[in-house]
MARBA-3410 file (N, C-alpha, C, O; in Angstrom, 1 decimal):
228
89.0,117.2,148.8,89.2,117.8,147.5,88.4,119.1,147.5,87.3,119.4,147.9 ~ 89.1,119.7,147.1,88.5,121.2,147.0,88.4,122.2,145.3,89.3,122.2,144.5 ~ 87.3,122.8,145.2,86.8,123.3,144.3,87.8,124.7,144.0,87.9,125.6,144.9 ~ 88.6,124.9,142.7,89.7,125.9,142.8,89.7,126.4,141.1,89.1,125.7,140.2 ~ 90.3,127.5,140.8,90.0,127.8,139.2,91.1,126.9,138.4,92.2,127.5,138.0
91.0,125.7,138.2,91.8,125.0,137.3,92.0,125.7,136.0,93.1,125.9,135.5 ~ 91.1,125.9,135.4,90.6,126.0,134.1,89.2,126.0,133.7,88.2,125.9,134.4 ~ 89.2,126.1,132.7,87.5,126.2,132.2,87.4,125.6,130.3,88.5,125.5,129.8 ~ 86.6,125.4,129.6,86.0,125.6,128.7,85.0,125.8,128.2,84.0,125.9,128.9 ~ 85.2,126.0,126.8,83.6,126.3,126.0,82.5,125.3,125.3,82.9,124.5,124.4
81.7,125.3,125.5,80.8,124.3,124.7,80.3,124.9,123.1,80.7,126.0,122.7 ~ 79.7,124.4,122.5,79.4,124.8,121.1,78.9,126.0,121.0,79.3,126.6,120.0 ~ 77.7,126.7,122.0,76.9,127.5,122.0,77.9,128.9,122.3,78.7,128.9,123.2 ~ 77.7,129.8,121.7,78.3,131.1,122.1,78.1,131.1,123.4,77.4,130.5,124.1 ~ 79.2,132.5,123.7,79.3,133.2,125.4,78.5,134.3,125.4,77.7,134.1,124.5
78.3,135.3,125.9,77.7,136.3,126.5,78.2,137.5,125.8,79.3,137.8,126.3 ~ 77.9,138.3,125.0,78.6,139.3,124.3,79.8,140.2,125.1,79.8,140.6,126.3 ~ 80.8,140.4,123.9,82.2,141.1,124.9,81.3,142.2,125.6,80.3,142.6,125.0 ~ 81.5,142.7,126.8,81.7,144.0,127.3,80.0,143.8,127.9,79.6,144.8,128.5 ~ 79.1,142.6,127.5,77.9,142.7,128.8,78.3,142.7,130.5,79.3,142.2,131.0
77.4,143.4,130.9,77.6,143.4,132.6,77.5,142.1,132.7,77.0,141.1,132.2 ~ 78.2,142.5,133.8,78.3,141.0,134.7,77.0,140.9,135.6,76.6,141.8,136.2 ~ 76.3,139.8,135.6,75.3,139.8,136.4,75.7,139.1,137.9,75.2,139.3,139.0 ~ 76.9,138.1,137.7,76.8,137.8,139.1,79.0,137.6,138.7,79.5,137.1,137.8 ~ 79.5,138.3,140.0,81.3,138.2,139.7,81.5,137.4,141.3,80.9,137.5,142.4
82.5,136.8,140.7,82.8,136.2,142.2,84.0,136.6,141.8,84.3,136.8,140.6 ~ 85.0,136.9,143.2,86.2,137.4,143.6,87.1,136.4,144.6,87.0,136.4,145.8 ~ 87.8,135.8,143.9,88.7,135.1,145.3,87.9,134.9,146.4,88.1,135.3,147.6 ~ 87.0,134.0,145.8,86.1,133.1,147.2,86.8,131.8,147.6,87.4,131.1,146.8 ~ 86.6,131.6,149.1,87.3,130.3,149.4,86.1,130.0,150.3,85.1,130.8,150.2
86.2,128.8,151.1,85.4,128.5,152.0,85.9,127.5,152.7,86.6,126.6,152.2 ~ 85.5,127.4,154.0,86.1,125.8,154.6,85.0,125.7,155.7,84.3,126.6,156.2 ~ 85.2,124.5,155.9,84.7,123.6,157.0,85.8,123.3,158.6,86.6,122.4,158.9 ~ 85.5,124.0,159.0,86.7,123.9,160.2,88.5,124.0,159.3,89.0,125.0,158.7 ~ 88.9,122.8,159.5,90.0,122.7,158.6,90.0,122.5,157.2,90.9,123.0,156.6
89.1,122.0,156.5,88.7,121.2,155.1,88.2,122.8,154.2,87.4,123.7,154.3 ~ 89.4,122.4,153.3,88.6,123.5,152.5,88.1,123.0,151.2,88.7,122.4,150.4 ~ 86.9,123.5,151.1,86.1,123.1,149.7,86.2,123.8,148.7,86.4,123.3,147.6 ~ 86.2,125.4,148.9,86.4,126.2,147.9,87.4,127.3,147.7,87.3,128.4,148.2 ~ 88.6,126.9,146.7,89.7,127.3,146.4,89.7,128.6,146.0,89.5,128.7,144.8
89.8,129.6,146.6,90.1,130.8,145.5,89.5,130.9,144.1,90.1,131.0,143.0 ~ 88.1,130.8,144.3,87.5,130.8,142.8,86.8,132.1,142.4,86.2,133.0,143.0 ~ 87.1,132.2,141.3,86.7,133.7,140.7,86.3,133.4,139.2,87.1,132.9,138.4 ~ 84.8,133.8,138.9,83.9,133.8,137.5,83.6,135.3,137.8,83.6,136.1,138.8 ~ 83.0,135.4,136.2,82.1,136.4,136.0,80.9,135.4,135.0,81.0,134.5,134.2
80.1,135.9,135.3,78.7,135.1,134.5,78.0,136.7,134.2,77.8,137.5,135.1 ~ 77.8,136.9,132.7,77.1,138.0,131.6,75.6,137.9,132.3,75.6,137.0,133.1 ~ 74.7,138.4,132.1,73.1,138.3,132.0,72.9,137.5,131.0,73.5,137.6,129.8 ~ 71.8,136.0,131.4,71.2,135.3,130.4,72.4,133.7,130.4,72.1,132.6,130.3 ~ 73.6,134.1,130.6,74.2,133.3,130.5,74.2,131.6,131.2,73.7,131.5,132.3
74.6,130.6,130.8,74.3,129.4,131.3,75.8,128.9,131.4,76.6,128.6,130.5 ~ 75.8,128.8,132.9,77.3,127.8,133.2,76.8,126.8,134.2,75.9,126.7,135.0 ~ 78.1,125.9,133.6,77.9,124.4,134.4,79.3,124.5,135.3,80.3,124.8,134.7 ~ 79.5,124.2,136.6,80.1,123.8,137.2,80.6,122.0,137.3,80.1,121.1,138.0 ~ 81.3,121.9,136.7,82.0,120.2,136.3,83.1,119.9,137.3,84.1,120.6,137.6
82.7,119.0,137.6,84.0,118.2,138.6,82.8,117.1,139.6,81.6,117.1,139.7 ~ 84.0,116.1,140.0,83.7,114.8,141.0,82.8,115.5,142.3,82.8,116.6,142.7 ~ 81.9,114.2,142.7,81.6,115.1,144.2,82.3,115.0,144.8,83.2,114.2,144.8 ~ 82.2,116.0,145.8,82.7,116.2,146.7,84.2,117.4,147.0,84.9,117.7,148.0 ~ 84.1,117.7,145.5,84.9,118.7,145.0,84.7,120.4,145.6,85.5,121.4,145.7
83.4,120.3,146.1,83.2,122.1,146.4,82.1,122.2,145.4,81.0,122.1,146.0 ~ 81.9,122.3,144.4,80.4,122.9,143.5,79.0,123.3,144.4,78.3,124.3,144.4 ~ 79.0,122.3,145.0,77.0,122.5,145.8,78.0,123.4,146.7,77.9,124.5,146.1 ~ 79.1,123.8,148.1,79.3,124.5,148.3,79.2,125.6,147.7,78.3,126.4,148.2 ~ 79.9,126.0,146.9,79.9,127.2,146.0,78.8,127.8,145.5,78.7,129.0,145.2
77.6,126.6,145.5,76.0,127.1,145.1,75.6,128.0,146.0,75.2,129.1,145.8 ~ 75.9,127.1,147.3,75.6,127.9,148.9,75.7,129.3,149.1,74.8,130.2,149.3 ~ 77.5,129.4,148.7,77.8,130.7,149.2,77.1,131.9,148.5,76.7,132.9,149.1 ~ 77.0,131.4,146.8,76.1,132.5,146.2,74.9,132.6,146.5,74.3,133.7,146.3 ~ 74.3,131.5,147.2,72.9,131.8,147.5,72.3,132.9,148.9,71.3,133.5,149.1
74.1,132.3,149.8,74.1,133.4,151.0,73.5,132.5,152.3,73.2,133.0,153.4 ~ 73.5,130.9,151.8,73.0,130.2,152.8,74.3,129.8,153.9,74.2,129.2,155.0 ~ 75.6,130.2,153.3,76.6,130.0,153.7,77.7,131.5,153.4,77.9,132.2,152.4 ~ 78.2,131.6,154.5,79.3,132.8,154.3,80.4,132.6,153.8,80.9,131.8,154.5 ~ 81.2,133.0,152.7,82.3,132.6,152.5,83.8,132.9,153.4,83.8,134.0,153.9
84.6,132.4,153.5,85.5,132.4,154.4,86.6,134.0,153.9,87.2,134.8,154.5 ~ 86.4,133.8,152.8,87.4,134.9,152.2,86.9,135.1,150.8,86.8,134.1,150.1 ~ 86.6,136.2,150.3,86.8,136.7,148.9,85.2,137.6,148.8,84.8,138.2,149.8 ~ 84.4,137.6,147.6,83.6,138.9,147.4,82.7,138.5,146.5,83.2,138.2,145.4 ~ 81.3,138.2,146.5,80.5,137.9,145.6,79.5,139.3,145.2,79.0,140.1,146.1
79.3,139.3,144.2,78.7,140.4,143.4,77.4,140.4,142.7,77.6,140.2,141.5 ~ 76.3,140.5,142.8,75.4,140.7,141.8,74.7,142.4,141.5,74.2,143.3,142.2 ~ 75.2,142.0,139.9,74.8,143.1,139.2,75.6,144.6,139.8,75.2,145.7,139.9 ~ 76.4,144.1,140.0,77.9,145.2,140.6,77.6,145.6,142.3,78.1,146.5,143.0 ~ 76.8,144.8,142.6,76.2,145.5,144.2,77.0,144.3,144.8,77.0,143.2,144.3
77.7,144.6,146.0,77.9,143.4,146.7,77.7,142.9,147.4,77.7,143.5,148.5 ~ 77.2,141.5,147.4,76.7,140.9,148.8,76.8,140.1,149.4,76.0,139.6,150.2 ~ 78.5,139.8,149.3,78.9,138.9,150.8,80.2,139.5,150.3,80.6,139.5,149.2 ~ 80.8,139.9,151.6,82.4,140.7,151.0,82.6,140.5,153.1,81.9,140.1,154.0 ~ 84.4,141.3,152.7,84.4,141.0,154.3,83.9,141.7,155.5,84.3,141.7,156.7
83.0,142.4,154.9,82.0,143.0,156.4,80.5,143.0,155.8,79.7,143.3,156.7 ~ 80.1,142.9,154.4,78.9,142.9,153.9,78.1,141.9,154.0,78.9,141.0,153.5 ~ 77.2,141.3,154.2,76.6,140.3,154.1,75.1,140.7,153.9,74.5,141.3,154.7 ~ 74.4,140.0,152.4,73.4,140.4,152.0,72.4,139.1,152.4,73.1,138.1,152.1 ~ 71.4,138.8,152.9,70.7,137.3,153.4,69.6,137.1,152.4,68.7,137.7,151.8
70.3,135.6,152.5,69.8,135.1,151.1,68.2,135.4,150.2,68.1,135.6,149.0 ~ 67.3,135.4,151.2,66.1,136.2,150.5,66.3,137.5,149.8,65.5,137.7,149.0 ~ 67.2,138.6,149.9,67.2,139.8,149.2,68.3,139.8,148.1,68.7,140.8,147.4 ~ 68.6,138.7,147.9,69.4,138.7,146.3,69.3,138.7,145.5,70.0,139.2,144.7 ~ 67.8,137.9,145.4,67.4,138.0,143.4,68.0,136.3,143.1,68.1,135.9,141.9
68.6,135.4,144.3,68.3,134.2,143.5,67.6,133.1,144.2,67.2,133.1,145.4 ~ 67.5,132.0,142.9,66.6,131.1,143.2,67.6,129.6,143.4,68.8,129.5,143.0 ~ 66.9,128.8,143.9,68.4,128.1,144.2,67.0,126.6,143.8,65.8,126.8,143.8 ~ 67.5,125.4,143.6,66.9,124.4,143.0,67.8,123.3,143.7,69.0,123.3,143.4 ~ 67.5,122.1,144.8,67.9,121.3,145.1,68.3,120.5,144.8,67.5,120.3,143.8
69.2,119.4,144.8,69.4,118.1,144.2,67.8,117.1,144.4,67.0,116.6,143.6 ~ 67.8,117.3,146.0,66.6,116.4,146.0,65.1,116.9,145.9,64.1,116.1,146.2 ~ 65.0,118.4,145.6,64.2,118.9,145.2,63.4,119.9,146.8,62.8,121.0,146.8 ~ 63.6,118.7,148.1,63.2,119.9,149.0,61.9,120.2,149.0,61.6,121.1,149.8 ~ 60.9,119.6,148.2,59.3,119.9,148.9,59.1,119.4,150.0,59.4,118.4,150.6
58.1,120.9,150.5,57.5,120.1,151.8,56.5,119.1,151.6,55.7,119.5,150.7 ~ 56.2,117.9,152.2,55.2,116.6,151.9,53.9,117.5,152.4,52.9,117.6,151.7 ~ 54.0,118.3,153.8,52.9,118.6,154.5,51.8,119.8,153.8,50.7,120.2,154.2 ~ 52.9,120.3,152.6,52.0,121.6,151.6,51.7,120.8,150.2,52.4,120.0,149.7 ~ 50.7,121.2,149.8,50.4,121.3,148.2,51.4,121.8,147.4,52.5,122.4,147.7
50.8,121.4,146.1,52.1,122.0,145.3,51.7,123.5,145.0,52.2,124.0,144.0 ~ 50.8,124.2,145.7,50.7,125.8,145.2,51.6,126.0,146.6,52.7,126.7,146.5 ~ 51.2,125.4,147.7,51.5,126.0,148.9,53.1,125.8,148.8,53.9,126.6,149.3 ~ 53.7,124.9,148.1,55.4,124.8,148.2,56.4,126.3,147.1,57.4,126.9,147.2 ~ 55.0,126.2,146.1,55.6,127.3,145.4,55.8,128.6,145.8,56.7,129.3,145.5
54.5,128.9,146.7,54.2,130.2,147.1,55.2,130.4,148.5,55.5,131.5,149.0 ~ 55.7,129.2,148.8,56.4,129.1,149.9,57.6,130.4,150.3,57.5,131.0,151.4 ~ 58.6,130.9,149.3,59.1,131.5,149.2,58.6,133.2,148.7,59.4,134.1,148.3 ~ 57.5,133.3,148.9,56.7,134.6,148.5,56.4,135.5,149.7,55.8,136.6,149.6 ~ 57.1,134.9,151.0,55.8,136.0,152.1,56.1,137.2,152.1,55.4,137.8,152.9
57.1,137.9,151.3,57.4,139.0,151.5,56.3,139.8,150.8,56.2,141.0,151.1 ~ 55.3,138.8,149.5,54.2,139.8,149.4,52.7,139.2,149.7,52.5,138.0,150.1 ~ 51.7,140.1,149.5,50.3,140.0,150.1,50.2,138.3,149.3,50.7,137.5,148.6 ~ 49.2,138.4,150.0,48.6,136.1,150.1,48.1,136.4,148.4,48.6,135.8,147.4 ~ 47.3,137.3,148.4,46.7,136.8,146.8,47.8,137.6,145.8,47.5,137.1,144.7
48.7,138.2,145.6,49.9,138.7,145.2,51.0,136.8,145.2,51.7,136.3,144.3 ~ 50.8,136.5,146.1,51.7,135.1,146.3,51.1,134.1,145.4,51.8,133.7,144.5 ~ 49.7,133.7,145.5,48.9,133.0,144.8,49.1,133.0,143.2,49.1,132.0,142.5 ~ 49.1,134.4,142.9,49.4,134.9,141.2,50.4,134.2,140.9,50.3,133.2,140.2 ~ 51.3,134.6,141.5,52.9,134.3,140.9,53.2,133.4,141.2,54.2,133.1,140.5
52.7,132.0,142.5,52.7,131.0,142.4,51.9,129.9,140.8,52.4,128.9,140.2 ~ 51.1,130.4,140.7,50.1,129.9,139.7,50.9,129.8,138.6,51.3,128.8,138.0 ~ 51.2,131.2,138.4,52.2,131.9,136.7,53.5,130.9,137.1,53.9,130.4,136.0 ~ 54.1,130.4,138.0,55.4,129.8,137.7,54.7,128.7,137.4,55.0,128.3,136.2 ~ 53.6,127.8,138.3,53.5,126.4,137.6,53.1,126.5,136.4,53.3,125.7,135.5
52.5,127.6,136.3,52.1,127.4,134.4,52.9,127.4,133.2,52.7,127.1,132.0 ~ 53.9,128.0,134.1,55.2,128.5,133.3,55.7,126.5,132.8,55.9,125.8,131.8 ~ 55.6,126.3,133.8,56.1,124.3,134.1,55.3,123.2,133.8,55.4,122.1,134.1 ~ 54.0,124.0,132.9,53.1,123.4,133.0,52.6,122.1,133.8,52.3,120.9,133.5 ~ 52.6,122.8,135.1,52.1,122.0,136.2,51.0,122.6,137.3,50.6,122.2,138.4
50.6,123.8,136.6,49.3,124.5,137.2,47.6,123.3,137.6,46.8,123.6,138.6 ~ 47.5,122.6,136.9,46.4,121.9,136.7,46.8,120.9,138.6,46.0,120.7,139.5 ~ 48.3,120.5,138.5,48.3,120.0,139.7,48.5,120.8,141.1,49.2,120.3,141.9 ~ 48.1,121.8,141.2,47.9,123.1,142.1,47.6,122.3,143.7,48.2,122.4,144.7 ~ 47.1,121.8,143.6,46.1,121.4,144.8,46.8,119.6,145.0,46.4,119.1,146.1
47.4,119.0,144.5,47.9,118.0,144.6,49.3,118.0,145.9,50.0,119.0,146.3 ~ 49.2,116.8,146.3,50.7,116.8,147.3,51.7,116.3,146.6,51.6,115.7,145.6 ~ 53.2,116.7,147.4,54.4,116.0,146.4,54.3,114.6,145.8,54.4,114.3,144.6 ~ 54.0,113.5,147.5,54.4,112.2,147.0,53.3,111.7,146.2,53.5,110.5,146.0 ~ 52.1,112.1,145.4,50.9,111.7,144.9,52.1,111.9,142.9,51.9,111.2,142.0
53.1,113.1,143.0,53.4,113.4,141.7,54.7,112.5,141.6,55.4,112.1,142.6 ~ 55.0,112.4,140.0,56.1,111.6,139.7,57.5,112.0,140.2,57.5,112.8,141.1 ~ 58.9,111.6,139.7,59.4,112.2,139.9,59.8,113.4,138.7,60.5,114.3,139.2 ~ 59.6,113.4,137.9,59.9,114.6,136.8,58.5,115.6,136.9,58.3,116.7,136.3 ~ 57.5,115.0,137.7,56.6,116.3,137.9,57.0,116.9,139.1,56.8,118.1,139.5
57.6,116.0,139.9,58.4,117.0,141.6,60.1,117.6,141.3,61.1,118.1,141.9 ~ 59.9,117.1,139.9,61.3,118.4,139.7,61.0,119.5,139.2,61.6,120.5,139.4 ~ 59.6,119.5,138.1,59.1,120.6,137.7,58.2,121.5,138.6,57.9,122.6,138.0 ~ 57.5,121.3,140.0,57.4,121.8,140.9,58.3,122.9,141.5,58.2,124.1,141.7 ~ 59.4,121.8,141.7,61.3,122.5,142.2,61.4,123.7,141.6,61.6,124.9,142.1
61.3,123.2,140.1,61.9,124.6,139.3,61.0,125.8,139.6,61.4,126.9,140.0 ~ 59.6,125.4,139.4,58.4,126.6,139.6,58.6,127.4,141.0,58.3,128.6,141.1 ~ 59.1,126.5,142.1,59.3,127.4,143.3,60.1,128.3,143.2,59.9,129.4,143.5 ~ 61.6,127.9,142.4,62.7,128.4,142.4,62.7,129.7,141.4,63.5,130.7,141.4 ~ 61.5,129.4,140.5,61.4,131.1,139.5,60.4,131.4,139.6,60.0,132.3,138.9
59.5,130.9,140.4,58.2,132.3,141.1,58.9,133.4,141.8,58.0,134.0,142.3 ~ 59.8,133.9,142.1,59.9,135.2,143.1,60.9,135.9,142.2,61.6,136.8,142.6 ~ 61.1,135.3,140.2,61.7,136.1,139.2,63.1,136.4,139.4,63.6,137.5,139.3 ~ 64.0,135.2,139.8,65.3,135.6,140.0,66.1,135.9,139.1,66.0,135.5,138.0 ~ 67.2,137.1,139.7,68.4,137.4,138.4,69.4,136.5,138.3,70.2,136.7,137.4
69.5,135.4,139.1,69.9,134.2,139.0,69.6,132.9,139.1,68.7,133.0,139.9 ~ 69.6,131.5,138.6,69.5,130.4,138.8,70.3,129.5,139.3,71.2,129.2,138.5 ~ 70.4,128.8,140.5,71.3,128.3,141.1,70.7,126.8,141.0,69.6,126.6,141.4 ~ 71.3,125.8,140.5,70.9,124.5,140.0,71.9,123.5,140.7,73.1,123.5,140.6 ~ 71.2,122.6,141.5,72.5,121.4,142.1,72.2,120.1,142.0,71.4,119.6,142.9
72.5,119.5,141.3,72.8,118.2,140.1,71.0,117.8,139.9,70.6,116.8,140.4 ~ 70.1,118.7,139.2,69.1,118.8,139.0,67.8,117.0,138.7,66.8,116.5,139.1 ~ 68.8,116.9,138.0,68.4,115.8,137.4,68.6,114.1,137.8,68.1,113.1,137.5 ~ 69.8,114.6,138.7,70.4,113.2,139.3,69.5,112.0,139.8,69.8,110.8,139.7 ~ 68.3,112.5,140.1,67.7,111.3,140.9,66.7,111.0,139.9,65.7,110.5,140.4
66.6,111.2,138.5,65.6,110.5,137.0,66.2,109.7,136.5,67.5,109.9,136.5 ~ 65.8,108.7,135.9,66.2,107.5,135.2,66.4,108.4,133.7,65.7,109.4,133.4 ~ 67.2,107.9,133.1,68.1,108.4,132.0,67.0,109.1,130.8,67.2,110.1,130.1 ~ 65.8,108.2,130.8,64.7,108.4,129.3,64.2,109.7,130.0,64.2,110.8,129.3 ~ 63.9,109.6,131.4,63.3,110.9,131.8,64.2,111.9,131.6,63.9,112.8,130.9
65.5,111.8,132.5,66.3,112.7,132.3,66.2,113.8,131.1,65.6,114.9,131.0 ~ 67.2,113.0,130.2,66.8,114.0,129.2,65.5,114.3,128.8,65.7,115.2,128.0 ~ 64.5,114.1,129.0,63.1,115.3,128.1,63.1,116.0,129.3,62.7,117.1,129.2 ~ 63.3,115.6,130.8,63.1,116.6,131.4,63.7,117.7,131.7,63.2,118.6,132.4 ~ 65.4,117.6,130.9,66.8,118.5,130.9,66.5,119.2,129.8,66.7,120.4,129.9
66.0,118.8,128.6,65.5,120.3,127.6,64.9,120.9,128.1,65.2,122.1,128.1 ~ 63.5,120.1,128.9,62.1,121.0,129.1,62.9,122.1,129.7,62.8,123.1,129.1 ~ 63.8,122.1,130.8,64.2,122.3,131.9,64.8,123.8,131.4,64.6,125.0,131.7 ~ 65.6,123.3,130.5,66.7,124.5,129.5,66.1,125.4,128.9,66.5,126.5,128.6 ~ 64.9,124.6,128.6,63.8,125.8,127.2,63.7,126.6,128.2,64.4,127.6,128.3
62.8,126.3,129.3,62.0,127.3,130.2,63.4,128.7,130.9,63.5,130.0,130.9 ~ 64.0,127.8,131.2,65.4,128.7,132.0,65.7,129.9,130.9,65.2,131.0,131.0 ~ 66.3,129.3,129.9,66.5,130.0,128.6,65.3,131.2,128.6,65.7,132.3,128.9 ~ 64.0,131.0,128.4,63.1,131.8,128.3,62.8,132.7,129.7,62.1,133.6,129.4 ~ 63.2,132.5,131.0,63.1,133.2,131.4,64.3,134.6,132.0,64.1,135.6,132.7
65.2,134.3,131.3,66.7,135.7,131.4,67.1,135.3,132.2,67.6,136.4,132.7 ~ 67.5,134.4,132.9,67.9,134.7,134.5,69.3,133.8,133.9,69.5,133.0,133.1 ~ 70.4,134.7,134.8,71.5,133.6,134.2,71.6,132.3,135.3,71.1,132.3,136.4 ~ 72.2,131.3,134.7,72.1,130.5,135.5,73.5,129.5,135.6,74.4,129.3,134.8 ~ 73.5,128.9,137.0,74.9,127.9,137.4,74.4,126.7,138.0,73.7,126.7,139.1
74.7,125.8,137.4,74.3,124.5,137.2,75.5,123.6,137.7,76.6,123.9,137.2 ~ 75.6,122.7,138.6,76.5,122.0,139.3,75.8,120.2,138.4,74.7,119.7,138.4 ~ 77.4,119.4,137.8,77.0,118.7,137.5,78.4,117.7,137.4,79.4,118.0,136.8 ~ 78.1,116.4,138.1,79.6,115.5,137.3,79.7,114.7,135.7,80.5,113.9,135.3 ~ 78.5,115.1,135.1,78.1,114.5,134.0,78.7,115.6,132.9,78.4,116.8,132.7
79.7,114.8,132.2,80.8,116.1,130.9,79.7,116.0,129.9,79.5,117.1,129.4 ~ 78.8,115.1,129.4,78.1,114.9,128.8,76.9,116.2,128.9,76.8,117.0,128.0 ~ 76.1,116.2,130.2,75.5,117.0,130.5,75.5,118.3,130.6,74.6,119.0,130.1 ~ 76.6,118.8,131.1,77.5,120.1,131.0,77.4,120.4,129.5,76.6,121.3,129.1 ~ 77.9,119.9,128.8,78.2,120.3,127.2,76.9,120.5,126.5,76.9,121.3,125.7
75.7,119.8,126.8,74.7,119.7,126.2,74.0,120.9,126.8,73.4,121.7,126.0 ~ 74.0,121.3,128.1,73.4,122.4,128.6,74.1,123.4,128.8,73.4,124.2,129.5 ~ 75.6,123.9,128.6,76.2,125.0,129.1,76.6,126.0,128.2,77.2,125.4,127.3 ~ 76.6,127.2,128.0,76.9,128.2,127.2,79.2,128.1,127.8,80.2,128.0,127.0 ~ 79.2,128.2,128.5,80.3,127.5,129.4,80.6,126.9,130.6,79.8,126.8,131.5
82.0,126.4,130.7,81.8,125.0,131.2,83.1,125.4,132.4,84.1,125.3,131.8 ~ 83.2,125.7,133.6,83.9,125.6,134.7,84.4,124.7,135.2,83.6,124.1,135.9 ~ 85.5,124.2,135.2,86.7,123.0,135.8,86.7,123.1,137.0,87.4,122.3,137.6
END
């Protein structure tokens, strides 16, 4: 099964004002796996600030599609755009660190062998160690998870090793948020307080964001719009 522009809807919350820039356009992207193709000819525009959920079964294409915007994967055909610069087209290719996004795993992806400053800062080397240190700090605080700085993954719960996730993923200030079924591995009571917390913070930081999720429930409750 493959990920393709069926359709789309809106959820309750307004869209993105007519005629805002687009912060991230995809163009007739496809993708495949040898023969298997996952991602159909899909083409969004997502505004600045904006929050979209990608909905559908697994195995549909969505976490692909996370990939290709992140640049961890090349797309087979079509044109991904942020902020009208392009960065994967058919001879362009921009690598994933110089994008401006942050990408958030399903299973979160800490290293066991770093602290939780050292997982945050992980993605910083491009500046000086105490430059890394700052903006490591500022994201857990942002997550209020600064206090466990010095702590290892498996010592924290699991909704404090998702709120780690997120801090890695917006310490280096992305113009995007790339989210892949965030929440999947919390038991339901957690779930939700940790899917507001989750939304407040995103919300408050501008970054638009794309959320992969098979939950219609979830989608609706967190999406400004909703992708088929």
């Amino acid at each position: 099964m493959s990920l393709s522009p069926s359709g789309s809807e809106t959820s309750g919350r307004a869209e993105g004002a007519p005629g805002a820039r687009a912060r991230l356009t995809l163009s007739h992207v496809s993708h495949r796996y040898g023969r298997l193709l996952a991602v159909d000819d899909v083409s969004l525009t997502l505004p600045a600030g904006e929050f979209v959920c990608l909905l559908g079964p697994s195995g549909c294409g969505k976490s692909s599609l996370l990939r290709v915007i992140a640049g961890l994967q090349r797309q087979t055909s079509g044109q991904v755009l942020i902020d009208g610069e392009e960065v994967a087209g058919p001879v362009r290719f921009v690598p994933p660190e110089n994008r401006g996004v942050g990408l958030m795993f399903q299973d979160y992806a800490l290293f066991p062998h770093l602290n939780v400053l050292g997982n945050v800062a992980f993605g910083l080397s491009a500046y000086p160690r105490a430059k890394r240190r700052e903006m490591a700090l500022e994201a857990l605080e942002i997550v209020g998870m600064a206090k466990f700085a010095k702590s290892y993954p498996h010592t924290l719960s699991g909704g404090e090793q998702q709120r780690v996730a997120l801090a890695r993923a917006l310490a280096p200030r992305p113009r995007i948020m790339l989210l892949d079924e965030p929440f999947s591995g919390l038991d339901r009571k957690l779930r939700d307080a940790v899917r507001e917390e989750t939304l407040t913070i995103l919300r408050r930081s501008g970054a638009s964001c794309v959320m992969v999720t098979h939950d219609p429930e979830e989608a609706m409750l967190m999406a400004d719009r909703i992708a088929l």
